[in-house]
CHARMM-style PDB file with segment names, atoms N, HN, CA, C and O in Angstrom:
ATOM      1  N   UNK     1      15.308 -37.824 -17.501  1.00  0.00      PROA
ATOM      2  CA  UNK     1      14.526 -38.650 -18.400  1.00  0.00      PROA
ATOM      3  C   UNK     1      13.049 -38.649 -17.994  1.00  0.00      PROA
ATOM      4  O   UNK     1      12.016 -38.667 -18.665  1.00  0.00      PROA
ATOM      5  N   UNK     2      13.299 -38.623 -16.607  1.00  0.00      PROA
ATOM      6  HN  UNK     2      14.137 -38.609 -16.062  1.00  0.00      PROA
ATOM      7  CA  UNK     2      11.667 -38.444 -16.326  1.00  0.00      PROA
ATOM      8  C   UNK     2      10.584 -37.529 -16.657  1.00  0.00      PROA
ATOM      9  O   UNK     2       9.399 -37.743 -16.915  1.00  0.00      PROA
ATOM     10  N   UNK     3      11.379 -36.289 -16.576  1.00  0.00      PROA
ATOM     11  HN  UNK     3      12.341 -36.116 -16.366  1.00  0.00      PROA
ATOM     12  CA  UNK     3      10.728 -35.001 -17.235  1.00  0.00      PROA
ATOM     13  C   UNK     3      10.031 -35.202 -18.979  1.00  0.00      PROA
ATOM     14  O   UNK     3       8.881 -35.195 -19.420  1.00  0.00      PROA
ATOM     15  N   UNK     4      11.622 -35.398 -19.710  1.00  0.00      PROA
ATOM     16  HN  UNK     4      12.555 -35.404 -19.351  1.00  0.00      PROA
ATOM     17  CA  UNK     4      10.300 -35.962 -20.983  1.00  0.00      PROA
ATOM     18  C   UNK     4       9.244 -36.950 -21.093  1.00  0.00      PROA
ATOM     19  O   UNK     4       8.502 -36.937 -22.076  1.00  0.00      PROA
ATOM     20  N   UNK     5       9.124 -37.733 -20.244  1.00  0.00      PROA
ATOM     21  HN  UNK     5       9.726 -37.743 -19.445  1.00  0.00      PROA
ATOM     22  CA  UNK     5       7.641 -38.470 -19.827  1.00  0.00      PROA
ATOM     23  C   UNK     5       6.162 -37.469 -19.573  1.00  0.00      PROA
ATOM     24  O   UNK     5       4.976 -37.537 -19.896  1.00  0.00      PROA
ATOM     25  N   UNK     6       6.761 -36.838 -19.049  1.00  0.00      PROA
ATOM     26  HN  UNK     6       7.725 -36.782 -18.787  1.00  0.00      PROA
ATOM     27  CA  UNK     6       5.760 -35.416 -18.923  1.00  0.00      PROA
ATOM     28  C   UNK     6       5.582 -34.349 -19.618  1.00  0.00      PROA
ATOM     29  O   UNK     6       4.745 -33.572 -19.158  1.00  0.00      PROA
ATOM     30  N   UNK     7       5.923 -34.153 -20.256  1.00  0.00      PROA
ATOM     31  HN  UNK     7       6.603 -34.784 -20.630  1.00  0.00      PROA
ATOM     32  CA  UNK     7       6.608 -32.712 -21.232  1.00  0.00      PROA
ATOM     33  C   UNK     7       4.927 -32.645 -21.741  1.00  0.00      PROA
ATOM     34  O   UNK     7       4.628 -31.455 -21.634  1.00  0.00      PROA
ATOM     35  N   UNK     8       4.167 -33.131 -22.057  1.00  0.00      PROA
ATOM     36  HN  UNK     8       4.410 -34.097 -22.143  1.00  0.00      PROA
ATOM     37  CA  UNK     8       2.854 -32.536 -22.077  1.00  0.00      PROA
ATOM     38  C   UNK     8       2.486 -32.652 -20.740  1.00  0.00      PROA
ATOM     39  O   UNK     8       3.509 -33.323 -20.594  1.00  0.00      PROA
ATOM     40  N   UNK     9       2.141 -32.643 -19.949  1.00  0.00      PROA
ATOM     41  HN  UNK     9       1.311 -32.098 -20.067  1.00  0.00      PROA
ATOM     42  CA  UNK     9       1.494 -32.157 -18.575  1.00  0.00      PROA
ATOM     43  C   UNK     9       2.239 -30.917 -18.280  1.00  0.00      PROA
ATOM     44  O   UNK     9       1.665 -30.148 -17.509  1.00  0.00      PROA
ATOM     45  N   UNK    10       3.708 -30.459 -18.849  1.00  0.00      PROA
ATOM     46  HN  UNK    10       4.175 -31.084 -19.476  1.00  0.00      PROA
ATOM     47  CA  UNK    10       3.766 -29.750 -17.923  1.00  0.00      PROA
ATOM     48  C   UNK    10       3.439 -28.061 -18.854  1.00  0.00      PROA
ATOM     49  O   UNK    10       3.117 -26.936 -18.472  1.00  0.00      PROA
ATOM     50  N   UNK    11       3.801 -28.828 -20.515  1.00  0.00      PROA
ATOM     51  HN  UNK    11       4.063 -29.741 -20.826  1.00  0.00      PROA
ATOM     52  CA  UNK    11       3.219 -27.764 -21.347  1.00  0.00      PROA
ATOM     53  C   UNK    11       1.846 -26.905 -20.768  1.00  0.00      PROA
ATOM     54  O   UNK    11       1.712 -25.756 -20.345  1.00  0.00      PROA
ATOM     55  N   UNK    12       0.706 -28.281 -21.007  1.00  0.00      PROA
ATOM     56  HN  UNK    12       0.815 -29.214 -21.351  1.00  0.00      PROA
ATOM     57  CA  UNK    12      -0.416 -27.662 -20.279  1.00  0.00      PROA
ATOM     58  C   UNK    12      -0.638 -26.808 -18.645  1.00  0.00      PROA
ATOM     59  O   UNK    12      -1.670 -26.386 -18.122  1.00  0.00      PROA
ATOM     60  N   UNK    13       0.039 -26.799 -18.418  1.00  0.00      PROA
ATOM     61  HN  UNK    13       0.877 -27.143 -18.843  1.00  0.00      PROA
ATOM     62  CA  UNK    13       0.448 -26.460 -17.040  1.00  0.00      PROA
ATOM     63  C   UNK    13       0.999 -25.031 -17.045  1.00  0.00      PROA
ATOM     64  O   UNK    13       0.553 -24.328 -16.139  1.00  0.00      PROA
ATOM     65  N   UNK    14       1.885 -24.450 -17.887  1.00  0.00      PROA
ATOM     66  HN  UNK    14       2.247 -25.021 -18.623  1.00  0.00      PROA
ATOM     67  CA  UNK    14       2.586 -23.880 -18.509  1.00  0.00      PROA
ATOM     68  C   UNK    14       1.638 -23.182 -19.016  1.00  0.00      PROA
ATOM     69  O   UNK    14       1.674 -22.102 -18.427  1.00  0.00      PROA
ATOM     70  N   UNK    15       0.690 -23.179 -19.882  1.00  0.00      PROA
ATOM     71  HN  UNK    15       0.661 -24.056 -20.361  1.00  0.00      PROA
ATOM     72  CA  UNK    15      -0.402 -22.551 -20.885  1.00  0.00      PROA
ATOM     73  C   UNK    15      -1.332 -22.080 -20.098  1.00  0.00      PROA
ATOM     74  O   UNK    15      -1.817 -20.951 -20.184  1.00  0.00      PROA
ATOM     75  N   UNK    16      -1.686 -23.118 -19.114  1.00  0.00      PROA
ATOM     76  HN  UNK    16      -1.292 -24.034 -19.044  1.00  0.00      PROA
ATOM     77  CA  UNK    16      -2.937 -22.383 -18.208  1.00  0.00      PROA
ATOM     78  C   UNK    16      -2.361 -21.301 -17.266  1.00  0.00      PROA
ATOM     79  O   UNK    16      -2.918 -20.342 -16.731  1.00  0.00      PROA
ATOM     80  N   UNK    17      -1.430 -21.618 -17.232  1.00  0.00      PROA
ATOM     81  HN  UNK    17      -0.978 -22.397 -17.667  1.00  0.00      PROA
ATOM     82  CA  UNK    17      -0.229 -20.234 -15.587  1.00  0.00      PROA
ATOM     83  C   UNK    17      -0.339 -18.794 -16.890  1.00  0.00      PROA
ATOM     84  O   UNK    17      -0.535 -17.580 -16.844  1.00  0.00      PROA
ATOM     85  N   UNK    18      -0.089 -19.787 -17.912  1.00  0.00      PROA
ATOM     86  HN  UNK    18       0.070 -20.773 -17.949  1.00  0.00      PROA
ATOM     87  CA  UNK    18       0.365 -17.927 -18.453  1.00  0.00      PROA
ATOM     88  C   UNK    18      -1.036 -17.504 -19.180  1.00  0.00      PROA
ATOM     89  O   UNK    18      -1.091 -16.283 -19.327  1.00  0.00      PROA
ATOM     90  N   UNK    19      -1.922 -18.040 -19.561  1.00  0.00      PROA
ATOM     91  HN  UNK    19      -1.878 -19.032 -19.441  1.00  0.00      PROA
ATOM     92  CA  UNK    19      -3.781 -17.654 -19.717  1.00  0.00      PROA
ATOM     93  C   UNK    19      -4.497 -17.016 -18.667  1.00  0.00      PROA
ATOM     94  O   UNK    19      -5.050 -15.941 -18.903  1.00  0.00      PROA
ATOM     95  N   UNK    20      -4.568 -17.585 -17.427  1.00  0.00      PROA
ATOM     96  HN  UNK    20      -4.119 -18.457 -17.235  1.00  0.00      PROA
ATOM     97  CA  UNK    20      -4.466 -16.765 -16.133  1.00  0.00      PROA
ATOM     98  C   UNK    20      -3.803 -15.785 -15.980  1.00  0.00      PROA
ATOM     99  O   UNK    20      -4.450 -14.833 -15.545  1.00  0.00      PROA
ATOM    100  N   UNK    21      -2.597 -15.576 -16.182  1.00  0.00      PROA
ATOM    101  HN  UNK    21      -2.071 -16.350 -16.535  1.00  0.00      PROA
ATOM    102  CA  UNK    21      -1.661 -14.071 -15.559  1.00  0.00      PROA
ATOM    103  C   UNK    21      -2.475 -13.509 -16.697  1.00  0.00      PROA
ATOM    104  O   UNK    21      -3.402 -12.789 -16.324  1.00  0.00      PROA
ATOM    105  N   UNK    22      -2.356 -13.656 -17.887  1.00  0.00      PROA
ATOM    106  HN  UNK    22      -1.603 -14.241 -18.190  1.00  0.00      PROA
ATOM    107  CA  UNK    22      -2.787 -12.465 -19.076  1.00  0.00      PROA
ATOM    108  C   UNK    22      -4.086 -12.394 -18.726  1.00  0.00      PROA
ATOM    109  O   UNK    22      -4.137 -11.167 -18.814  1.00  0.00      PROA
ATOM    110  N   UNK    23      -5.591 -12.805 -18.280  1.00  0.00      PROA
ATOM    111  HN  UNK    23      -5.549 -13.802 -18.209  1.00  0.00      PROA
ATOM    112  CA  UNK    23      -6.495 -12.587 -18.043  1.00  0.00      PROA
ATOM    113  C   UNK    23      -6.880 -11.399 -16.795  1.00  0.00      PROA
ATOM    114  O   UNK    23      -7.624 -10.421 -16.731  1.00  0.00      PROA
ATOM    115  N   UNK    24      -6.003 -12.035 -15.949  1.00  0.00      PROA
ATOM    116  HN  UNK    24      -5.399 -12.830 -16.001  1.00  0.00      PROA
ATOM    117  CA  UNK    24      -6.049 -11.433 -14.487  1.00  0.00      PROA
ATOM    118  C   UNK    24      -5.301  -9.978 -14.618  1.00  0.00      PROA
ATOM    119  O   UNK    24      -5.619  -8.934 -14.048  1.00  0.00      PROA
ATOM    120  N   UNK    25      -4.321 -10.184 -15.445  1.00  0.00      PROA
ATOM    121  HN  UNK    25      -4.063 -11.032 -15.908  1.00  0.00      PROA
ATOM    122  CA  UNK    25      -3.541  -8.639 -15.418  1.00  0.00      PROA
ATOM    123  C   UNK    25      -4.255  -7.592 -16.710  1.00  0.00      PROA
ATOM    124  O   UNK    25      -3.803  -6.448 -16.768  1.00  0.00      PROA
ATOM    125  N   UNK    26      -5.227  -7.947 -17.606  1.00  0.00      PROA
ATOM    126  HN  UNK    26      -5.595  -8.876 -17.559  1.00  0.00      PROA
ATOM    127  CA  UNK    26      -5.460  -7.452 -18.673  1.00  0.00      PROA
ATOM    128  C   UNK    26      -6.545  -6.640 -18.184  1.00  0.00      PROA
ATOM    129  O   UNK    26      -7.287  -7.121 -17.327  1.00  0.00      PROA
ATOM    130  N   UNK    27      -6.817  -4.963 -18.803  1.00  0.00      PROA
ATOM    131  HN  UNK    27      -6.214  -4.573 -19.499  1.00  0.00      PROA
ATOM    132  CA  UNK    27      -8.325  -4.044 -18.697  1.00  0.00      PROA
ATOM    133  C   UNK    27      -9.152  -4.375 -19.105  1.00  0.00      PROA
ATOM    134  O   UNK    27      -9.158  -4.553 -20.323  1.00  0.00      PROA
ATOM    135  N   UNK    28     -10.446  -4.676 -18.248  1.00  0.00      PROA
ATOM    136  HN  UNK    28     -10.441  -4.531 -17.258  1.00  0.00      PROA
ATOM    137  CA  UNK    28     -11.213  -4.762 -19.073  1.00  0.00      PROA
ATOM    138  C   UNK    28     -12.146  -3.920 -20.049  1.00  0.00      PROA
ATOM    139  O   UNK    28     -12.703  -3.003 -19.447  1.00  0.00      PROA
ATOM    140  N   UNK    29     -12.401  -3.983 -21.152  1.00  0.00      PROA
ATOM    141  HN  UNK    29     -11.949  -4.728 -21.642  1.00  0.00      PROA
ATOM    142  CA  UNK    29     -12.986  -3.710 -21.909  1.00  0.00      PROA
ATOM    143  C   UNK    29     -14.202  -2.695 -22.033  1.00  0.00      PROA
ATOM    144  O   UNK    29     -15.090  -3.156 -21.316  1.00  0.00      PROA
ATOM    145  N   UNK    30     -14.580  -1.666 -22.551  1.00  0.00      PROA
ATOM    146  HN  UNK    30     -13.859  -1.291 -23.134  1.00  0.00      PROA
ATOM    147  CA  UNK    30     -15.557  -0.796 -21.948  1.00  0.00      PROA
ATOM    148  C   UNK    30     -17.021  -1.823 -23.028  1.00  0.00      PROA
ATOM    149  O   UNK    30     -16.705  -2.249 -24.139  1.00  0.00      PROA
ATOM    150  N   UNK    31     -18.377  -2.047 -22.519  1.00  0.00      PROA
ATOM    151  HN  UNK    31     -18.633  -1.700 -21.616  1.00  0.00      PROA
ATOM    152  CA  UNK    31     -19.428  -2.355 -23.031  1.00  0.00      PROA
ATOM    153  C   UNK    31     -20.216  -1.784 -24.367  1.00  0.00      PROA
ATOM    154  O   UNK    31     -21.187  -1.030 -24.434  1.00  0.00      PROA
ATOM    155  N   UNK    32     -19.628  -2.267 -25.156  1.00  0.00      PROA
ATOM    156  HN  UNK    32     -18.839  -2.879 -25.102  1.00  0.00      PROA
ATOM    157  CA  UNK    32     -20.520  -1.390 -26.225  1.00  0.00      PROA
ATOM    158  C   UNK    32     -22.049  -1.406 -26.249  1.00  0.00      PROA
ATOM    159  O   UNK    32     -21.915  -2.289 -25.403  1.00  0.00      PROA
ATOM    160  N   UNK    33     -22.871  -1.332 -26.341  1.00  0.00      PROA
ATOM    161  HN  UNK    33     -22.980  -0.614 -27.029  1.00  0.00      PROA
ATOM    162  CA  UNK    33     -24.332  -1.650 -26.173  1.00  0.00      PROA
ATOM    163  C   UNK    33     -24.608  -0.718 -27.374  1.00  0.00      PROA
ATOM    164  O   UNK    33     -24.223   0.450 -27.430  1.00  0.00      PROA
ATOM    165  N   UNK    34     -25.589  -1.607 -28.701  1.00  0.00      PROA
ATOM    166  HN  UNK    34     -25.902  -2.556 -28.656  1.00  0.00      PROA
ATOM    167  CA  UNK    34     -26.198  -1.249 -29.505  1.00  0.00      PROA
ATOM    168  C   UNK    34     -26.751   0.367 -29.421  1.00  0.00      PROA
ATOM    169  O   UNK    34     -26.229   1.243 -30.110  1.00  0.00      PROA
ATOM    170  N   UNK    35     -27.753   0.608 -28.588  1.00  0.00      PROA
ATOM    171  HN  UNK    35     -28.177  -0.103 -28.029  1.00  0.00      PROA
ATOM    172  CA  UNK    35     -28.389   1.433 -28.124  1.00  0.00      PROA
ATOM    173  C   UNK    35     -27.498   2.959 -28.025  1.00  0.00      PROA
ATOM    174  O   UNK    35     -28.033   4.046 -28.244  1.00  0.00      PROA
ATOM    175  N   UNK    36     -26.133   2.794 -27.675  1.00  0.00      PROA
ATOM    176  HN  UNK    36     -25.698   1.911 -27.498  1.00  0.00      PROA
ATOM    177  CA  UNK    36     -25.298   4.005 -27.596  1.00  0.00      PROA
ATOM    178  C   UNK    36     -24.942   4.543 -29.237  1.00  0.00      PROA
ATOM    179  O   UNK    36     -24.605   5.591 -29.788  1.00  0.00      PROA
ATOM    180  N   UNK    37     -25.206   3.308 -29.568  1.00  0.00      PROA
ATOM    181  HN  UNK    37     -25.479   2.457 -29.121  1.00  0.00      PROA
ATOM    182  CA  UNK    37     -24.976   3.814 -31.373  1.00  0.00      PROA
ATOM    183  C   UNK    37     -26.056   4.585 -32.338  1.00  0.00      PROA
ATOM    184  O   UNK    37     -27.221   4.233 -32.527  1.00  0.00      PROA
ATOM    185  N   UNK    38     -25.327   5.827 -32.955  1.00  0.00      PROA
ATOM    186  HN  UNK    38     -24.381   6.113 -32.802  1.00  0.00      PROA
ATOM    187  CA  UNK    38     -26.667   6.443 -33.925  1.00  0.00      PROA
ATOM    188  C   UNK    38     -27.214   5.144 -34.477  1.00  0.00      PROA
ATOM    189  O   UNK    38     -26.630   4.064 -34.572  1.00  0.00      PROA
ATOM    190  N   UNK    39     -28.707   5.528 -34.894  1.00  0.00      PROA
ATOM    191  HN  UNK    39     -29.182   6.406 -34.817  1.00  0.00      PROA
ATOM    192  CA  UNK    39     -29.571   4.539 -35.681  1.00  0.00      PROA
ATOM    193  C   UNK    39     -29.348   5.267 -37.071  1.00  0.00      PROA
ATOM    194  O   UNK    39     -29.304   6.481 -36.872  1.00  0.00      PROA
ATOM    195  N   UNK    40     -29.200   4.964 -38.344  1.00  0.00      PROA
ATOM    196  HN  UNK    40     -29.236   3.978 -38.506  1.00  0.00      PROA
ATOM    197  CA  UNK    40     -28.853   5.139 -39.358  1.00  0.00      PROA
ATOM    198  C   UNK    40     -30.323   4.923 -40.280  1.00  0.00      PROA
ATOM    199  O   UNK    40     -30.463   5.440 -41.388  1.00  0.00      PROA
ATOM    200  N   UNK    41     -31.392   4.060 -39.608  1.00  0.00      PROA
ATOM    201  HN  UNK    41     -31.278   3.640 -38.707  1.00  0.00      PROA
ATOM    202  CA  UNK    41     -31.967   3.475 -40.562  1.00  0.00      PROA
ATOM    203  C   UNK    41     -33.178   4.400 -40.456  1.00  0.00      PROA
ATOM    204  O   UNK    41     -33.455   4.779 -39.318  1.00  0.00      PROA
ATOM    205  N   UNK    42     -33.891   4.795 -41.397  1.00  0.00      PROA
ATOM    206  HN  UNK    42     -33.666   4.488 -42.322  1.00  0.00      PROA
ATOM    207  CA  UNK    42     -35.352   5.768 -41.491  1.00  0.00      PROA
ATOM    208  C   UNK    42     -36.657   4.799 -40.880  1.00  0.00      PROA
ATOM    209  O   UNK    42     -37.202   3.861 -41.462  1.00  0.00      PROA
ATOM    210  N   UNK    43     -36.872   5.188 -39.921  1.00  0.00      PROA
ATOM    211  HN  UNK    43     -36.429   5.950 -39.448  1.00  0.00      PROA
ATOM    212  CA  UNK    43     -38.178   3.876 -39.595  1.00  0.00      PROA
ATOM    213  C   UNK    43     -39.303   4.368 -40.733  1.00  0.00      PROA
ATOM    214  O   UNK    43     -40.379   3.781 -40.616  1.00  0.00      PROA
ATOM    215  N   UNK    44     -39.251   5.087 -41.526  1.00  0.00      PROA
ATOM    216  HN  UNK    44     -38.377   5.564 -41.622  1.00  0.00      PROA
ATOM    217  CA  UNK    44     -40.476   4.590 -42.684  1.00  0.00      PROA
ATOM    218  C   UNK    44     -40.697   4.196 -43.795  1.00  0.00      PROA
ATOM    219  O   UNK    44     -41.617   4.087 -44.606  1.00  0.00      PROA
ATOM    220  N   UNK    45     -38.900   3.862 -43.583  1.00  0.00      PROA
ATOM    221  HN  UNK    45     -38.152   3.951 -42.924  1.00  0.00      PROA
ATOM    222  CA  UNK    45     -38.357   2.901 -45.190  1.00  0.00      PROA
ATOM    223  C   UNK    45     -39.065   1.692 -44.674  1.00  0.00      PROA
ATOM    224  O   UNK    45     -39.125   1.379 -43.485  1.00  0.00      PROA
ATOM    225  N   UNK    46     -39.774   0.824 -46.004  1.00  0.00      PROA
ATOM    226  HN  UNK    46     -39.726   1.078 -46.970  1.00  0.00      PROA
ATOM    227  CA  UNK    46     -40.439  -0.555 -45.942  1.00  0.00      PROA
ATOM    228  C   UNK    46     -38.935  -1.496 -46.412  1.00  0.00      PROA
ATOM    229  O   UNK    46     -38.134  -1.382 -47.340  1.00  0.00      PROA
ATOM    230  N   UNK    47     -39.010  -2.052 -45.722  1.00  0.00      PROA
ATOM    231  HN  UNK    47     -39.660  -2.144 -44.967  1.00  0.00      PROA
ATOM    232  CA  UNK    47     -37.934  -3.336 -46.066  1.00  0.00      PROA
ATOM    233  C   UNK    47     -37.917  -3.959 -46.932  1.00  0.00      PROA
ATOM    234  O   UNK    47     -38.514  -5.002 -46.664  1.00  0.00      PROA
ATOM    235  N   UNK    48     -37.495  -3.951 -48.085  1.00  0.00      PROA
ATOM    236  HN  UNK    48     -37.010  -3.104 -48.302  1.00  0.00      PROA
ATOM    237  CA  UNK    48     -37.629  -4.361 -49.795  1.00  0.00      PROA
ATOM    238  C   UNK    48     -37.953  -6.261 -49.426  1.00  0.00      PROA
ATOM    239  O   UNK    48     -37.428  -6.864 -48.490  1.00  0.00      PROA
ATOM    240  N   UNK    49     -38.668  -6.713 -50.173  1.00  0.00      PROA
ATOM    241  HN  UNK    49     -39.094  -6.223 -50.933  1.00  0.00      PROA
ATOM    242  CA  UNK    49     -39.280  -8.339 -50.673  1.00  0.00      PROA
ATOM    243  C   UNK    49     -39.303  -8.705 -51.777  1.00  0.00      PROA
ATOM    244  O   UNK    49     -39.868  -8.124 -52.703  1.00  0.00      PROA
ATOM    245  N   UNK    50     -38.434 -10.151 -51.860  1.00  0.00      PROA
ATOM    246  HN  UNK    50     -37.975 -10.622 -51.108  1.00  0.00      PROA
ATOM    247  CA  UNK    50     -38.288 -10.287 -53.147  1.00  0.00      PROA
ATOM    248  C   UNK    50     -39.086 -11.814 -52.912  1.00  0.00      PROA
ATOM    249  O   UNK    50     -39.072 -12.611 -51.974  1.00  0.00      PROA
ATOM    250  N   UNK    51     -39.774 -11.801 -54.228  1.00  0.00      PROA
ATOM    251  HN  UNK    51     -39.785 -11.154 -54.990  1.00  0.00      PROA
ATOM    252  CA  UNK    51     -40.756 -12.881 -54.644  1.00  0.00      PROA
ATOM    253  C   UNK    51     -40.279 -13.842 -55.419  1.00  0.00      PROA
ATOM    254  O   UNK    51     -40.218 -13.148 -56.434  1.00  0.00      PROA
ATOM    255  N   UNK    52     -39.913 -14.820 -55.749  1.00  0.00      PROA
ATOM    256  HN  UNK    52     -39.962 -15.384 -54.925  1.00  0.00      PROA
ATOM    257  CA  UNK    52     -39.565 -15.950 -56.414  1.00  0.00      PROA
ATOM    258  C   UNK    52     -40.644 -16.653 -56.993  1.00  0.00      PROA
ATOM    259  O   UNK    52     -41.289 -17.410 -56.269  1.00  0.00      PROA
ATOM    260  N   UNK    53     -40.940 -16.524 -58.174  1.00  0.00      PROA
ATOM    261  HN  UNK    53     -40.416 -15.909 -58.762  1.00  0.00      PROA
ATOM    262  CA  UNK    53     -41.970 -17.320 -58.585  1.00  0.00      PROA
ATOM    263  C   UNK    53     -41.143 -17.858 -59.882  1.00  0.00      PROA
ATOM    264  O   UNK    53     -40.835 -17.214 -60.884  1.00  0.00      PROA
ATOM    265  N   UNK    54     -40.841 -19.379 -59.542  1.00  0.00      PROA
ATOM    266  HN  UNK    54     -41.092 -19.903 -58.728  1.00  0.00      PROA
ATOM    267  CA  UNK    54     -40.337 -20.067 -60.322  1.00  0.00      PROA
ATOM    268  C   UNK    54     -40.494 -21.322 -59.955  1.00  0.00      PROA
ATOM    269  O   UNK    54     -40.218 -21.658 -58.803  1.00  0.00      PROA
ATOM    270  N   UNK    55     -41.082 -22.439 -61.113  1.00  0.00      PROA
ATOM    271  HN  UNK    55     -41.306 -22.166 -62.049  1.00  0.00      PROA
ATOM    272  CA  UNK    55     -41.338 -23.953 -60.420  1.00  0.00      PROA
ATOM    273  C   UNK    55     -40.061 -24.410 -60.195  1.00  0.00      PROA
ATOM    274  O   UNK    55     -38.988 -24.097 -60.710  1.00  0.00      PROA
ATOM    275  N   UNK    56     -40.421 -25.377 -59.151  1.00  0.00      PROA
ATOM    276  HN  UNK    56     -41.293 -25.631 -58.732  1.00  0.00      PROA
ATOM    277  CA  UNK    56     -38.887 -26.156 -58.731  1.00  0.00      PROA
ATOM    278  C   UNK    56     -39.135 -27.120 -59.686  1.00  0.00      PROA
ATOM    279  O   UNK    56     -40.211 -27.380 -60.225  1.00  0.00      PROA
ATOM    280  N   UNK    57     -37.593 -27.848 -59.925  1.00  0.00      PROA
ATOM    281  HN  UNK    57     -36.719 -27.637 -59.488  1.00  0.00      PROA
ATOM    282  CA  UNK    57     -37.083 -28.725 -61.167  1.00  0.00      PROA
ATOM    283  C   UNK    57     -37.843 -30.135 -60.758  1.00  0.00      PROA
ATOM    284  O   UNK    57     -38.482 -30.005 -59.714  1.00  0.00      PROA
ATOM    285  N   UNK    58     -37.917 -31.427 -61.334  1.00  0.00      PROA
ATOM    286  HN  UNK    58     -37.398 -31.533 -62.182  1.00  0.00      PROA
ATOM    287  CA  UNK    58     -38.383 -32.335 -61.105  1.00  0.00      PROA
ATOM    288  C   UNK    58     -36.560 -33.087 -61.186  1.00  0.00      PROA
ATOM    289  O   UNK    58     -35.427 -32.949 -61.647  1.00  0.00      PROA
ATOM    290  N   UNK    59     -37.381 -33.840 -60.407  1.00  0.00      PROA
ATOM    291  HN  UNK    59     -38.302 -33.952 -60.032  1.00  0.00      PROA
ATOM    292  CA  UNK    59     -36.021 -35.311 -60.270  1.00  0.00      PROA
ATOM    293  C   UNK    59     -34.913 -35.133 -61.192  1.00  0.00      PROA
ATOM    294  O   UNK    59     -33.727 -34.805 -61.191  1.00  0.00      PROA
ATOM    295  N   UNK    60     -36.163 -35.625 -62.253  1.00  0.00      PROA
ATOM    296  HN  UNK    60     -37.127 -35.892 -62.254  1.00  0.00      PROA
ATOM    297  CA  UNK    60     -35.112 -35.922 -63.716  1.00  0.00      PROA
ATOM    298  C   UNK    60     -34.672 -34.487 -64.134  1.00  0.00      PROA
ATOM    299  O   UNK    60     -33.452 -34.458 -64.299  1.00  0.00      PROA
ATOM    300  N   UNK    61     -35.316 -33.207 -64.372  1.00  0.00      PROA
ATOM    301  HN  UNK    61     -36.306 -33.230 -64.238  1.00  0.00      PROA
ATOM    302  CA  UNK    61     -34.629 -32.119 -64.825  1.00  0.00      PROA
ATOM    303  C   UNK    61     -32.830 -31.825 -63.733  1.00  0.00      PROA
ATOM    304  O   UNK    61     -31.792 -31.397 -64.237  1.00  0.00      PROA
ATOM    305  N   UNK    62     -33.034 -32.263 -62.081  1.00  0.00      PROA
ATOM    306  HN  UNK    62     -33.877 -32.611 -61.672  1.00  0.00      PROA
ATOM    307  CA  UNK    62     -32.121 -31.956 -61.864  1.00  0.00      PROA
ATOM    308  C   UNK    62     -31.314 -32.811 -62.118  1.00  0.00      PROA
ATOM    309  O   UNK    62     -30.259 -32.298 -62.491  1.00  0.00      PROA
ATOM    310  N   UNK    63     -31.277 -34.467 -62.088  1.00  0.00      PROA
ATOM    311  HN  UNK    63     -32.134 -34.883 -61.785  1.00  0.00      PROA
ATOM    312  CA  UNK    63     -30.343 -35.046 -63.108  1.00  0.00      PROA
ATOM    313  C   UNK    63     -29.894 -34.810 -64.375  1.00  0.00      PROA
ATOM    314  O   UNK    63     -28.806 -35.302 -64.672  1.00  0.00      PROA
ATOM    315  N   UNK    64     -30.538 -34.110 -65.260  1.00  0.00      PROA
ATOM    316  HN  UNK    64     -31.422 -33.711 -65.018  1.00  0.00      PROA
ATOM    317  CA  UNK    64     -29.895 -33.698 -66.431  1.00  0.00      PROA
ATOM    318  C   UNK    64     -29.366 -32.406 -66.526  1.00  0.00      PROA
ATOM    319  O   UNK    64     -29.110 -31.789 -67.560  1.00  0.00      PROA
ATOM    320  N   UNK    65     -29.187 -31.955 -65.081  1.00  0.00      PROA
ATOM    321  HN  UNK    65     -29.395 -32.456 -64.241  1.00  0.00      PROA
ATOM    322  CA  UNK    65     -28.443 -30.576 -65.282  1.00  0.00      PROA
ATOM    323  C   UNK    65     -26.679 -31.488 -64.509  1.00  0.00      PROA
ATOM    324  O   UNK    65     -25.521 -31.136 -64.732  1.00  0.00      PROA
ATOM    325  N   UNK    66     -27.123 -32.554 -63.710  1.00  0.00      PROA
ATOM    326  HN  UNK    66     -28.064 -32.840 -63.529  1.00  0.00      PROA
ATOM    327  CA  UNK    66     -25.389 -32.787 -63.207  1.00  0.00      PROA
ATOM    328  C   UNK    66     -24.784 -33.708 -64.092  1.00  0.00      PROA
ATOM    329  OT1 UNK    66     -23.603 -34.021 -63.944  1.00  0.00      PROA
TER     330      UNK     66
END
């Protein structure tokens, strides 16, 4: 009976033992670094800009749109 008094402590207990083994036993990962990757982009393409010229609504126009 005592044990289900605990049954979360020992879950957590349980979760961290087996997060550890899988960390500790797992390869790690090789570094990708940007830099190893082709660049795709033309450095003398200009980066397109878009202009918004439109007045913003007043109070009341955006109340009569909800």
């Amino acid at each position: 009976m005592n044990v289900l008094k605990h049954m979360e402590a020992i879950f957590f207990a349980a979760a961290a033992i087996g997060v550890t083994a899988a960390v500790a036993t797992s390869e790690p990962q090789p570094l990708l670094v940007a830099a190893d990757r082709p660049l795709f982009i033309h450095p003398d393409v200009k980066m397109p800009v878009v202009t918004v010229s439109a007045k913003r609504l007043s109070p009341a126009e955006k109340a009569e749109l909800m």
